[in-house]
C-alpha positions in Angstrom: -4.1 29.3 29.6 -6.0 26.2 29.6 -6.1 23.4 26.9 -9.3 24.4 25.9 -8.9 28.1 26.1 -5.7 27.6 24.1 -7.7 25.9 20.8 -9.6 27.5 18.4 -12.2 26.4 16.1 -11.9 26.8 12.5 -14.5 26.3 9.6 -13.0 24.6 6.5 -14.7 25.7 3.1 -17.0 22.4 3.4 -18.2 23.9 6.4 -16.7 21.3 8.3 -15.4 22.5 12.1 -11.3 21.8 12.9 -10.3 22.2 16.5 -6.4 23.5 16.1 -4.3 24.0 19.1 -3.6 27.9 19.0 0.0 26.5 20.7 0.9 24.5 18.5 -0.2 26.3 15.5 1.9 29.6 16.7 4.9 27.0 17.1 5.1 25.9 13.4 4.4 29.4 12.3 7.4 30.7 14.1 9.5 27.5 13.0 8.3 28.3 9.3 9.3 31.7 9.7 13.2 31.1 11.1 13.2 28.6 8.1 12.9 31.0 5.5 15.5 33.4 7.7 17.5 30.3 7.5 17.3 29.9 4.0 17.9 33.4 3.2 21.0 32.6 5.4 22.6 29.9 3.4 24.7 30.2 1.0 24.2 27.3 -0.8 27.1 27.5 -3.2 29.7 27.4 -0.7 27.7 24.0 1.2 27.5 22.5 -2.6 30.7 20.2 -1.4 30.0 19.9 2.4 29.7 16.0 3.6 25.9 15.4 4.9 27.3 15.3 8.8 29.0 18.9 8.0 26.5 20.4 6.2 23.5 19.3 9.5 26.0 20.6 11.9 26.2 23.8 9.9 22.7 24.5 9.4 21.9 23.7 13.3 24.8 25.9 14.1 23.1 29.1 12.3 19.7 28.0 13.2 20.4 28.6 16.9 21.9 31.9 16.1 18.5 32.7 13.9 16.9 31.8 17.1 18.3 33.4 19.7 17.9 36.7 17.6 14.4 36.3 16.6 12.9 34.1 19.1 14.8 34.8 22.0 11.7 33.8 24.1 11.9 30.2 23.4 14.4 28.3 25.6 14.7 24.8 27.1 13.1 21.7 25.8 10.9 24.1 23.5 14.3 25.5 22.0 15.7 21.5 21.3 12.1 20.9 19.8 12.2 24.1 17.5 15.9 22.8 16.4 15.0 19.9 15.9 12.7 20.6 13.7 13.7 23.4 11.5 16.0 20.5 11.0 13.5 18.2 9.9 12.0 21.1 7.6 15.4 21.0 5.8 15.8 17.4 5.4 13.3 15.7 6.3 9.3 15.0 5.7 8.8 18.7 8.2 5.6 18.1 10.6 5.4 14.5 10.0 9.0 13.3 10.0 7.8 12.1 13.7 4.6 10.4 12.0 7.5 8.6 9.5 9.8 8.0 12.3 6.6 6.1 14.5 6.8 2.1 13.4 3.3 1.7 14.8 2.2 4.1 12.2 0.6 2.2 8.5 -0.9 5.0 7.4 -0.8 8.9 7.1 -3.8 11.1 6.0 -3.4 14.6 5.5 -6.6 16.3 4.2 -5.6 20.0 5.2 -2.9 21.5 7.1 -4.9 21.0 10.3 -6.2 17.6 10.0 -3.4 14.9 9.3 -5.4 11.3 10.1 -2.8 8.1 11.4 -3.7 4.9 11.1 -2.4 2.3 13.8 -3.0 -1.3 14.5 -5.9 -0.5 12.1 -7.1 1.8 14.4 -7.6 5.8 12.8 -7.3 8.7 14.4 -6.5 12.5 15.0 -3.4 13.3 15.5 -1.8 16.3 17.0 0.6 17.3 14.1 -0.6 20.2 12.3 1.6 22.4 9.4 1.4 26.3 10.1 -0.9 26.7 6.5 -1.8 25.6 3.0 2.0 27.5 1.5 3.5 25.3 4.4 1.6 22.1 3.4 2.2 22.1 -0.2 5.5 23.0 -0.1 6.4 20.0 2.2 4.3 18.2 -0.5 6.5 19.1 -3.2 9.5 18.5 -1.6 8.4 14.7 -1.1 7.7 14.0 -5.0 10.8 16.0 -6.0 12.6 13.1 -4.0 11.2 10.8 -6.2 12.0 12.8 -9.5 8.2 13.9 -10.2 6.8 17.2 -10.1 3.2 18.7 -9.1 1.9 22.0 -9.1 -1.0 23.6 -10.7 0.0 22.1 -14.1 0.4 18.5 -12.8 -1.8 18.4 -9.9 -1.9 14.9 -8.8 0.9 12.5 -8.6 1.0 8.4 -7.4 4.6 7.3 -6.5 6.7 5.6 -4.0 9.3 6.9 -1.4 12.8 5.1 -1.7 11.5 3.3 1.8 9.0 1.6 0.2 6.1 3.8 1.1 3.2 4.6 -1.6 2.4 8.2 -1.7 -0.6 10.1 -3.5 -1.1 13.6 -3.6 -3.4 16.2 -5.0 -3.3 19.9 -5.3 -6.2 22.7 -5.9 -8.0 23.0 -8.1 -8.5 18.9 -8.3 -8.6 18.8 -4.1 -11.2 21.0 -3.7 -10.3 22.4 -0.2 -6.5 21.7 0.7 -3.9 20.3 -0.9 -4.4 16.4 0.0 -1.3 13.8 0.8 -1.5 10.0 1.5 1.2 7.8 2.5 0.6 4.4 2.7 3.8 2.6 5.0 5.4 -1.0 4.9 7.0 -2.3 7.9 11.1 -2.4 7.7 10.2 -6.6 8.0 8.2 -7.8 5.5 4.9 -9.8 7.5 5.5 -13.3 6.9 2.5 -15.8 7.1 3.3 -17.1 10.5 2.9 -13.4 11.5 -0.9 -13.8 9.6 -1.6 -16.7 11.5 -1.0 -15.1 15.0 -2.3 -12.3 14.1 -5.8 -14.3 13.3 -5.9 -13.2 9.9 -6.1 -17.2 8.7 -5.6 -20.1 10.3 -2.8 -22.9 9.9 -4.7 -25.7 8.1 -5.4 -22.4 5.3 -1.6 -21.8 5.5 -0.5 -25.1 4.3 -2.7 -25.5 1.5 -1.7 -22.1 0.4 1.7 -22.9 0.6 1.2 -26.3 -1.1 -0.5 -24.6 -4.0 2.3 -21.5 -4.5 4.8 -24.6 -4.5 3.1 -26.8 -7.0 3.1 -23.4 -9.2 -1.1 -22.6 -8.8 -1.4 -19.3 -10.0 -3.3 -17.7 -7.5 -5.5 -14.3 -7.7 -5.9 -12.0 -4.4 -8.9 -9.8 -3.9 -10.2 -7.4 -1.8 -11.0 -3.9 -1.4 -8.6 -1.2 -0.3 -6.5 -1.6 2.9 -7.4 -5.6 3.3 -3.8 -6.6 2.9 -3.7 -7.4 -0.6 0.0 -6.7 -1.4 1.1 -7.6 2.1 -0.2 -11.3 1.7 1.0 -11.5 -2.4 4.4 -11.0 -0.7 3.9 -13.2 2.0 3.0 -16.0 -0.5 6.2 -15.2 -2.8 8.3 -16.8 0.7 7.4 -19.8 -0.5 8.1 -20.0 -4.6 11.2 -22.5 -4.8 14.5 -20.6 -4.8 15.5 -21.8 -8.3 12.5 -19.8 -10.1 13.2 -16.5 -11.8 10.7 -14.0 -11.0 9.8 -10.9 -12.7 7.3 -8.6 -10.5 5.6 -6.2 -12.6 4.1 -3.4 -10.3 2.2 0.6 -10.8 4.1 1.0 -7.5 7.2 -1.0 -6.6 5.7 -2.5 -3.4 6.7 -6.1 -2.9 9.7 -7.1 -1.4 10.3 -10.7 -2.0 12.9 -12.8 0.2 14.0 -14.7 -3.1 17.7 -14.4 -4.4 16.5 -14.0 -8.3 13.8 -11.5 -8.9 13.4 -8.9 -11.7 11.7 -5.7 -10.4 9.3 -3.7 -12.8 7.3 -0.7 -12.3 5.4 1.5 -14.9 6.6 5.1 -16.0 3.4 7.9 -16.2 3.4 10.3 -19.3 5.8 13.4 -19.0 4.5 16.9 -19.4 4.8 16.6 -22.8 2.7 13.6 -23.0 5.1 11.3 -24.4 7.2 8.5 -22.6 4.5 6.4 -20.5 5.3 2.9 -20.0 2.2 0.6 -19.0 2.3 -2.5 -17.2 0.5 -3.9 -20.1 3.9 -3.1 -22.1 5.8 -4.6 -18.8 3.7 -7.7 -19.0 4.4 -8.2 -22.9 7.9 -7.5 -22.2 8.4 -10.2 -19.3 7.6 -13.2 -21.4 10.7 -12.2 -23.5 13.0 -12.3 -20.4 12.8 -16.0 -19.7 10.3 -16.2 -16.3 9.1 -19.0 -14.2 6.2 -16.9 -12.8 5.3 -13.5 -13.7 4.1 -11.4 -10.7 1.5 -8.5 -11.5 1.6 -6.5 -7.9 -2.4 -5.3 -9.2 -3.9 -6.0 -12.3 -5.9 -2.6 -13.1 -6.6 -2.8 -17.0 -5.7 -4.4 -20.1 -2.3 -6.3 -19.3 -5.2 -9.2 -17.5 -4.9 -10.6 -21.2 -1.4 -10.8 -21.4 -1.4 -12.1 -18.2 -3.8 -14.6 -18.3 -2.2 -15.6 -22.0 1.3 -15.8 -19.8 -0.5 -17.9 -17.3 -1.8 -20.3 -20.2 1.5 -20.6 -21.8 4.6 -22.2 -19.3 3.8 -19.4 -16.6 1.9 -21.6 -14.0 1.9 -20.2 -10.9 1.8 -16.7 -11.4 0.3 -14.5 -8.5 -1.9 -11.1 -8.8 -4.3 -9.0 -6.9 -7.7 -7.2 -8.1 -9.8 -5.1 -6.2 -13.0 -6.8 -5.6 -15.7 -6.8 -3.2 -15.8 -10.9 -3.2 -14.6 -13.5 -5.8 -17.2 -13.6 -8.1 -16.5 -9.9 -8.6 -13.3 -10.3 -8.7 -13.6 -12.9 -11.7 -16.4 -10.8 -12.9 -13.9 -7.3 -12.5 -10.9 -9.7 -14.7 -13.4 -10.8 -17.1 -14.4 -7.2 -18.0 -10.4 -6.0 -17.7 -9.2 -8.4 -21.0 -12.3 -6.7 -22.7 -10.4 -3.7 -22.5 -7.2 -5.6 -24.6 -9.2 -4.5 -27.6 -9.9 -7.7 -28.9 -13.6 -8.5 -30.0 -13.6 -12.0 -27.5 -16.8 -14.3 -27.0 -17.6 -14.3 -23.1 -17.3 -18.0 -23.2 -13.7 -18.2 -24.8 -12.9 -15.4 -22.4 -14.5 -17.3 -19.4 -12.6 -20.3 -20.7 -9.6 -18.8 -21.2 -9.7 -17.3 -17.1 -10.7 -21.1 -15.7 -7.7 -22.4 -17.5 -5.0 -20.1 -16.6 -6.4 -19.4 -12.6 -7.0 -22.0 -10.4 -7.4 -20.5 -6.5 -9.1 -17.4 -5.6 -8.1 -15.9 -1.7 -10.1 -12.9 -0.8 -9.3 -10.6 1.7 -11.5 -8.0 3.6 -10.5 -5.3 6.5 -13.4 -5.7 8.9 -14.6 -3.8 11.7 -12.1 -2.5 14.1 -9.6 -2.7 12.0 -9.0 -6.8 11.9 -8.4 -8.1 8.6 -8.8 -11.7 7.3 -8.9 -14.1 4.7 -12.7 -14.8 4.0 -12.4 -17.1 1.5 -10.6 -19.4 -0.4 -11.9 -20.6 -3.4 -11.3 -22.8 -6.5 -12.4 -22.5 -10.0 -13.6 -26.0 -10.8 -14.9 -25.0 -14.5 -17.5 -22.9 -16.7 -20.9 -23.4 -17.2 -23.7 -21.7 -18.9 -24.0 -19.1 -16.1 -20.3 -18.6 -15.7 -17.4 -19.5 -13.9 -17.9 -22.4 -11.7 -16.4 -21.8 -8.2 -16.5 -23.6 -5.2 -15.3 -22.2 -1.4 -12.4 -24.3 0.4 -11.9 -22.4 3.5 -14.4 -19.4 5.2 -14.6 -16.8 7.4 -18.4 -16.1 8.6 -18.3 -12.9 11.0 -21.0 -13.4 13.8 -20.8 -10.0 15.4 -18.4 -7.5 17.3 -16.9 -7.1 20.7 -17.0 -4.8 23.2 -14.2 -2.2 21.5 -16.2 -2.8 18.3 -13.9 -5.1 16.7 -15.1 -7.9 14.4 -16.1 -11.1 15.7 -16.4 -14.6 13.7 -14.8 -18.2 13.0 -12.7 -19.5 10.2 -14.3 -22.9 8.7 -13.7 -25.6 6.0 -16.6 -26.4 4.2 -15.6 -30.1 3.1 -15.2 -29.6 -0.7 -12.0 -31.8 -1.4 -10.2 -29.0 -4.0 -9.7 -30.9 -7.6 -6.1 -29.4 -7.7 -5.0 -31.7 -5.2 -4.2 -34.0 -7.9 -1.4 -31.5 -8.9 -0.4 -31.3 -5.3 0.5 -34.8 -5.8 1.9 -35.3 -8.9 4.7 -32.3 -7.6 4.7 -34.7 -4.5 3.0 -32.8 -2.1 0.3 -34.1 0.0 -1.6 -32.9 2.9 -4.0 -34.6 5.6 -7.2 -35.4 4.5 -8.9 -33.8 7.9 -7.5 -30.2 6.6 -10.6 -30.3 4.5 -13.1 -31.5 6.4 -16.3 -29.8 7.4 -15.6 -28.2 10.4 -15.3 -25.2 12.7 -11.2 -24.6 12.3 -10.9 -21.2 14.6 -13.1 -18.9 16.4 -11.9 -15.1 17.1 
């Protein structure tokens, strides 16, 4: 049988056509099938006391038998596979425990149990791991958020959390997913990216680096924007590298994402309402709650709502040099998004107190974008030099102007400095930090 003669087209609810390798699909089937035999198998009150390396050996040992009696057929390499993973189906991630095991692999997209997406090297695509149906699908869906201590089923049919690895998962059942059950899992490297790793990467240049660094030092709170997938988090944490070692920081996250190389940090993360509807902790109520546990800098992972207030009151009051992120499409929405978020404290605030109120507790705004191809870089650096009648006043340090794409498609452009001399670099000095006067010159810094 040929590849081609060996796939069959399928034709999703949306109407939308799914080529899914007959082989394959037959494959996890039959591996779905000896799993429930396996189950069935088990007595799990004896294996209640087994050690972990027992109890794998055990449930290998019966597997084999299970197979030899009901899929005598399969021998060989396709045996080891089938093994391997029935095994992953009992303690692993089932299907895409080899997606989880792949450190190329940032993210994984599974919009049906024939179409799981991978992201690598910003690069999406295909891939060839399928689950045998929807019953297969969700159950390996359940089995993820139980880990994590949250339920979902047709009561609860969405759930945001985070593996203990790090990774941010989202998923959403029928009726709310319309045609399958839906997973994302968003990874993190086992090192976090470091700002050298930025720089060679050509996501900013050096000159960039060391005023970013020189700012984080001389405790400039900073706000990071861009849309979803630019690098937001991964750049907040590469920033935190450089916070002196004797701060105390508190990081305040939805998620619990960052992973700061810094010997005294305070990690946060908000609690969603039981099924009762009782018990939800905010990060508005973890925000109120930090300034009570003596901070040098309060880090909000991504500020979504009404805790921008408390921040922005945290950042006005012995807090300098706080770090967030917003989603944004460029900084003057992002300042327009943060002016619109302390509206939503409740508090009947004039504009200008509230415009005010942002220019004095922010000082630098980087935003991010994830361009073409997959490439993602620091497009701007700006500084909030005041208000004015039209708003906040804000004036670009350092660019990126994309001038077109190459021949894979990938974005093309140049990092520049436009020549405005930041007003903060009074601060820098007063902490005793000073950089060259040619970092901010007009000039071309970096074409890629």
């Amino acid at each position: 049988m040929t590849p081609i003669q060996s796939r069959a087209v399928l034709v999703s609810p949306a109407g939308a056509c799914d080529e899914v390798d007959q082989q394959e699909l037959s494959f996890q089937k039959l591996k779905v099938g000896i799993h429930e035999k396996l189950v069935d198998a088990l007595d799990l009150s004896m294996l209640a006391d087994i050690r972990q390396e027992e109890l794998e050996a055990e449930v290998r040992e019966i597997a084999d038998e299970i197979c030899k009696i009901h899929a005598p057929e399969v021998t060989g390499q396709a045996r080891e596979r089938l093994l391997r993973e029935i095994h992953s189906e009992m303690f692993g991630l089932g299907p895409l425990e080899v997606l989880m095991d792949d450190p190329l692999v940032s993210d994984i997209l599974v919009n049906g149990p024939h179409q799981v997406y991978v992201e690598r090297s910003g690069q999406l695509d295909l891939s060839d791991v399928i689950f045998a149906d929807e019953a297969h699908l969700v159950r390996i869906i359940q089995r993820i958020v139980s880990r994590v201590g949250r339920r979902i089923d047709e009561v609860s049919p969405m759930v945001d959390a985070r593996l203990a690895d790090g990774s941010r998962i989202n998923a959403v059942l029928p009726p709310l997913a319309v045609d399958h059950a839906t997973l994302s899992i968003r990874r993190f490297g086992k090192q976090p990216i470091r700002l050298p790793d930025l720089v060679e990467s050509g996501s900013i240049t050096q000159d960039m680096v060391e005023f970013l660094v020189a700012a984080v030092d001389a405790r400039i709170s900073i706000l990071i924007s861009g849309g979803t997938g630019a690098g937001k988090t991964t750049f907040l944490n590469a920033l935190t590298e450089f916070i002196p070692s004797d701060e105390r920081l508190i990081t305040i996250e939805d998620s619990a994402e960052l992973r700061l190389a810094h010997k005294h940090v305070i990690r946060m993360e908000t609690r969603p309402e039981n099924t009762e509807g009782t018990g939800e902790v905010s990060q508005r109520d973890l925000v109120r709650n930090s300034l009570r546990m003596r901070p040098d800098r309060i880090i909000v992972g991504e500020v979504r709502g009404a805790e921008a207030l408390d921040m922005l009151q945290a950042m006005n009051t012995g807090h300098e040099g706080s770090l967030t992120t917003i989603h944004a499409n460029d900084t003057l929405d992002a300042l327009s998004r943060l002016e619109l978020m302390v509206a939503m404290a409740g508090f009947d605030l004039p504009i200008p107190v509230v415009r005010e109120y942002m220019a004095s507790g922010l000082t630098l705004v980087v935003h991010l974008a994830r361009l073409k191809g997959g490439v993602r870089r620091v497009m701007k650096i700006s500084e909030i030099i005041g208000v004015n009648d039209h708003g906040i006043r804000l004036e670009d340090v350092f660019g990126f102007e994309q001038t077109g794409v190459d021949e894979t498609s990938t974005a093309r452009g140049q990092f520049y400095a436009t020549g405005h001399r930041p007003v903060c670099l009074s601060k820098l000095r007063a902490a005793g930090i000073r950089l060259a006067d040619e970092i901010f010159d007009h000039r071309r810094l970096a074409s890629l």
